[in-house]
N, C-alpha and C positions, 0 to 999 in steps of 0.2 A: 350130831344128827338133828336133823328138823324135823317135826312131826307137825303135821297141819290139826288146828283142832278140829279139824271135822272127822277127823282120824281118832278124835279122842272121846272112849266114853266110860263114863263112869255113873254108877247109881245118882249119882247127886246131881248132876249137869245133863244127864242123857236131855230131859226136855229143853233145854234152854237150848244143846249145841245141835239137836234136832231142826229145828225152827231155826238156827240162826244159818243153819247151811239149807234146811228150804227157801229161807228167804233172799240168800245170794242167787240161789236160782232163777226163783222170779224175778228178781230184777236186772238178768243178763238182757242184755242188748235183744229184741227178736226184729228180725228182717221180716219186712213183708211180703208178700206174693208177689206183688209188682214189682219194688226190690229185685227179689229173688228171678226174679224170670230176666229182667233185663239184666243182670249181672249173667246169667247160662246165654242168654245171647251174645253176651260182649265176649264171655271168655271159651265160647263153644268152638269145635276142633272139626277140622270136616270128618261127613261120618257119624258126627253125633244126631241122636233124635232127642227131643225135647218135647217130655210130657206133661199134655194139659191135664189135671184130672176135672173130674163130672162136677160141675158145682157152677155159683156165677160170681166172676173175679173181675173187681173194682181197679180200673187205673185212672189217675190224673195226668198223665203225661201219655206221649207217645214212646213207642218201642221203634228200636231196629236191630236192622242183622247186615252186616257186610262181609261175614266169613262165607268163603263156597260150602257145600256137600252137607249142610245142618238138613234137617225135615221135623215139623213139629207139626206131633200127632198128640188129639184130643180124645176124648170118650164118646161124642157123636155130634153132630151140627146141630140138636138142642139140647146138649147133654154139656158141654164145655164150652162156657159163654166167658168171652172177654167186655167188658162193661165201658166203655167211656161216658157212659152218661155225667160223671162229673169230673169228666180232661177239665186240664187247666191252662196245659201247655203241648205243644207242638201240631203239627197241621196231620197228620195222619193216625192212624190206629197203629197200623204196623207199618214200616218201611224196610223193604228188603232191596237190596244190592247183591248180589250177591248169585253168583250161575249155584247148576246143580240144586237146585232150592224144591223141596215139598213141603205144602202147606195141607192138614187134611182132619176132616172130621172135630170142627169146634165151629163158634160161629164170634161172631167182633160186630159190636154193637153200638150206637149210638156216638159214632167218632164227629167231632167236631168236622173234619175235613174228612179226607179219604179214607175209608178202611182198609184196605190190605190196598197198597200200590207197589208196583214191584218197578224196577227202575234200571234196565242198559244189564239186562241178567237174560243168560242161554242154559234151558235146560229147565225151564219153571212146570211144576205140578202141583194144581190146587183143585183138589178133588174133597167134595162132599163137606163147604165151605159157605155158611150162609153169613150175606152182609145185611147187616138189617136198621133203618131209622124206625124205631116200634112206635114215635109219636105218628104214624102214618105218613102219606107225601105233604111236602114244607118247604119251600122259598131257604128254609134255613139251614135243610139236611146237607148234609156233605156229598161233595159232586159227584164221584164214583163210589162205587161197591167196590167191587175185585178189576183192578187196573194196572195193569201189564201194561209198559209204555216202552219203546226203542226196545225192544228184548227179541229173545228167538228161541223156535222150539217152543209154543207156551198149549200144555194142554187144561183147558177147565173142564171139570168132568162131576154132575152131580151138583151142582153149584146151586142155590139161593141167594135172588142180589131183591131188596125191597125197600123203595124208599127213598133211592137217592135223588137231586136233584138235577144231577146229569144224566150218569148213565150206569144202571147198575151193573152191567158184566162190560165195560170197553177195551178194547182191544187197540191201541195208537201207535202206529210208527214203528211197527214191529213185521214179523214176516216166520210162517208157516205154525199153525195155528189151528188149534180143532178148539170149539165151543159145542159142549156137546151133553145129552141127558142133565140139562139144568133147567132152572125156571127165576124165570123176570118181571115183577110185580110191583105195581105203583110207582115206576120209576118215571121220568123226564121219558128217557130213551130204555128202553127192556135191555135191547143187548146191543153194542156200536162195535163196529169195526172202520175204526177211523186210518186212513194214511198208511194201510198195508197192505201185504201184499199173499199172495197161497194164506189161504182159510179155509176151514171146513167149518159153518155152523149148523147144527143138525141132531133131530132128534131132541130141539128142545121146546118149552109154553113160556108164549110171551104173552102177557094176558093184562089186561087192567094198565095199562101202561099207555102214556102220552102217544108213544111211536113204539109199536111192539120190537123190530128188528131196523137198523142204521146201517149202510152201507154208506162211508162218506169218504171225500178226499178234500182237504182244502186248504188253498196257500199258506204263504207264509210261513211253514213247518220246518224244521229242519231235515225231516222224512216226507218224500212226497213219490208222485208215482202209485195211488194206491187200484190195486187191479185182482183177478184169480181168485173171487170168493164164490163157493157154493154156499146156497142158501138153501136146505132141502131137508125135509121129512120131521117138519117144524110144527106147532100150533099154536097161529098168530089170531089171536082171540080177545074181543070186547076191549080193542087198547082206546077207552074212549075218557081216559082221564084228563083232567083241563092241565095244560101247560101251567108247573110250576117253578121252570127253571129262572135265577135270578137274571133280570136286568141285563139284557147285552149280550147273553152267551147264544151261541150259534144254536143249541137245540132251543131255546125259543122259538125261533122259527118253523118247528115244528105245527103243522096243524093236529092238534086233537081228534082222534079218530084213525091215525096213522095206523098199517098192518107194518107195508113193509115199507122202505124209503130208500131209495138209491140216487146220491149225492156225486154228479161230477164225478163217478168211479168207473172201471174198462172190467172188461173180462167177468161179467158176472151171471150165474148160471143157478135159477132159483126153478125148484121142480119136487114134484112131493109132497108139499105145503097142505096144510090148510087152512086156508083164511075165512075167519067167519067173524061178520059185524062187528068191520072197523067203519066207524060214522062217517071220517070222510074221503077215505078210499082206501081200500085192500093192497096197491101198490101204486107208488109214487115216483115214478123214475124223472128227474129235474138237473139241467142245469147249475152250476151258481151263481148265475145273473139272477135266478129266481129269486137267492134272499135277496137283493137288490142292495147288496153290500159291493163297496168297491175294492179291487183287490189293485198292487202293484210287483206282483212276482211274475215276473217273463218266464220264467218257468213252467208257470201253472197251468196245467189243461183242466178248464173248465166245464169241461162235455163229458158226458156218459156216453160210453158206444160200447157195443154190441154184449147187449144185456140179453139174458134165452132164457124167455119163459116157458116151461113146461111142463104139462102131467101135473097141474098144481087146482087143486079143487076149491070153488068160493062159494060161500056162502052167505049172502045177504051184503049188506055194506052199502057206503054211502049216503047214508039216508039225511043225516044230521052233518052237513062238514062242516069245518072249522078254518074257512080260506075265503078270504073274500072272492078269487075265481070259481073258486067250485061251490060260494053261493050261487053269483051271477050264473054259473051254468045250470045249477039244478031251478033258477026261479027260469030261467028262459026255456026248458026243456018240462017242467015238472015232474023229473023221473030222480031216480035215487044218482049217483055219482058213478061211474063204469068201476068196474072193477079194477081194469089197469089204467093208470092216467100219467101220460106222457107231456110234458112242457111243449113240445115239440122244436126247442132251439137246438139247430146244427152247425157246425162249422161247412163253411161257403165247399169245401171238396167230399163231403160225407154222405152216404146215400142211405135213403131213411128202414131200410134192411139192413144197412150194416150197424144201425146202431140199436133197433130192438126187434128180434124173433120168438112171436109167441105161437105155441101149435101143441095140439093136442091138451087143451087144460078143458075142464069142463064148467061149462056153462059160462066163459069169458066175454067180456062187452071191452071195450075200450074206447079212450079219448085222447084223439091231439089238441092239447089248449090252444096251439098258436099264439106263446106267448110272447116270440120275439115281433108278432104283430098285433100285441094288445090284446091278445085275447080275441081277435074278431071275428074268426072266420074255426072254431073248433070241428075238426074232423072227426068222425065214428067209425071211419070206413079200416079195419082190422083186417080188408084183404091183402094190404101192403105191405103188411109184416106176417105172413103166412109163411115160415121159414125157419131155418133150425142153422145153429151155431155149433163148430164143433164144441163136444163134453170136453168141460174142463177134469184136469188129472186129480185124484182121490188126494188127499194128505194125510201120511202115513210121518209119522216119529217116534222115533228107540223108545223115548221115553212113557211112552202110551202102556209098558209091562211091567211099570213103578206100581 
């Protein structure tokens, strides 16, 4: 028979065999937190939940998930803090693949690239989820916050995005979609819904941000077609932070002072709002001839049309833009910047009611830059789009009872 001596004690050895079996202990192997969490990712089962506890946890690398039906739940969106402040390795915080996926109540911090992007996944819930670059906004923070891209079904609910250099809440190349009870702070872009399609964003504060709310569509995608987003019951507020997105990337283009921006997108229906003192205009509805970027996708529809402003209340704005047109306009006029500002370029068969109906907002001014003629001849006259758009349809999903 074998008897281990840690099994064995006698008067004369008890201290020695004490101490020599705490000291195998202590030198057992320990895994660490990061470790540990990416090993319950790789080998998690759908179904399972994966707990963060309350504390703040150091990773060097990036995480993923590619099994369905996992959900990881933390102790609260400042109570359960994931840390990349010192990654080493990989471009995102988290990376999930993965349908059926809940993400909720922690917050992912300082990622070199993306923090939570979700990637060609059906059935996403990421509720009560702050992204946050703490060194403030930076040229150097990573592009997205919480980024849903080609996915479906994606509700954000309760959300903190702050920081990033893109866009802290975006929405890309995906379809049916609530963005909703969150807020968007220091970012490039507050919140973007790029290249998709049925959206509800609503009920959130986009504040302090380059461009508070992004409605955009634009070639070259693999996803295109983007149209059907309501923008409503939102507060687009003080977004008068200077552009700090890197070098070349399309929200550069951005004017500072941005409330709301609608890019080359169909079917949009913004109402309930309230916008107050975006420096150079409360909304921006533009072509994509305006970045004066060249495109070659024969695909791509370049035009905004039939965008329905309504029941949407402003408050100040203008005053300060950030566009070299809506200088030239406010030094030839010496008044603040209208509150809605149309590019005014159409395609040669489109009639300028079918592409913007504003009625019933209060206190509204508006401008046609005329900019497929230089800007020469800007319009103020707002009784031509005195008109209303049928309401587009609510967006409702199952998984809104997670």
């Amino acid at each position: 028979m074998r008897i281990s001596l840690c099994r064995v004690i006698t008067t004369t050895t008890l201290l020695v065999l004490v101490a020599s079996c705490e000291q195998k202990r202590t030198d057992a192997p320990q895994i660490s937190f990061e470790e540990n969490l990416q090993q319950q990712l790789i080998e998690a089962k759908p179904g399972d939940t994966i707990q963060i506890p309350a504390g703040i946890h150091n990773f060097t690398r990036s995480l993923s998930l590619n099994v369905p039906g996992v959900s990881i739940r933390g102790e609260g969106i400042n109570s359960s803090i994931l840390s990349f402040k010192n990654q080493q390795q990989g471009a995102e915080g988290l990376l999930v693949s993965a349908n059926d996926f809940t993400i909720q109540d922690l917050a992912i911090e300082d990622t070199i690239g993306d923090a939570l992007k979700i990637n060609e996944s059906t059935n996403v819930v990421i509720k009560n989820v702050r992204t946050e670059w703490t060194n403030g906004p930076a040229t150097t923070n990573g592009a997205y916050g919480i980024y849903p891209v080609q996915s479906k079904n994606i509700l954000i609910d309760g959300a903190v995005a702050i920081g990033a250099s893109d866009a802290g809440i975006y929405v890309g190349q995906s379809s049916q979609i609530i963005v909703r009870n969150s807020r968007a702070e220091h970012n490039v872009a507050g919140i973007e819904i790029e290249n998709s399609t049925f959206a509800d964003v609503h009920n959130n504060i986009a504040i302090n941000n380059t461009g508070g709310i992004l409605v955009f569509d634009l070639p070259n995608l693999p996803v295109q077609g983007g149209a059907n987003t309501r923008i409503f019951d939102n507060e687009i507020i003080t977004n008068n932070t200077s552009n700090f997105a890197p070098a070349g990337n399309i929200v550069g283009t951005v004017p500072s002072g941005t409330g709301l921006m609608i890019l080359a997108n169909d079917n949009i229906e913004i109402f309930g709002n309230t916008f107050n003192e975006n420096n150079s205009a409360n909304i921006l509805v533009v072509s994509y001839y305006i970045t004066e970027r060249p495109f070659d996708d024969p695909n791509y529809d370049p035009f905004p049309e039939f965008i329905h402003i309504h029941q949407n209340k402003f408050i100040g704005g203008g005053s300060s833009p950030d566009s070299d047109p809506l200088k030239a306009l406010q030094s030839a006029t010496g008044q603040s910047i209208p509150h809605v500002v149309w590019d005014g370029t159409v395609r040669q068969d489109s009639k300028q009611n079918q592409i913007l109906c504003m009625r019933g907002n209060d206190g509204i001014t508006f401008v046609n830059l005329d900019a497929s003629n230089e800007f020469s001849t800007p319009n103020f006259e707002i009784a031509t789009h005195d008109c209303a758009l049928p309401k587009l349809s609510q967006i409702s999903l199952s998984i809104e009872a997670k």
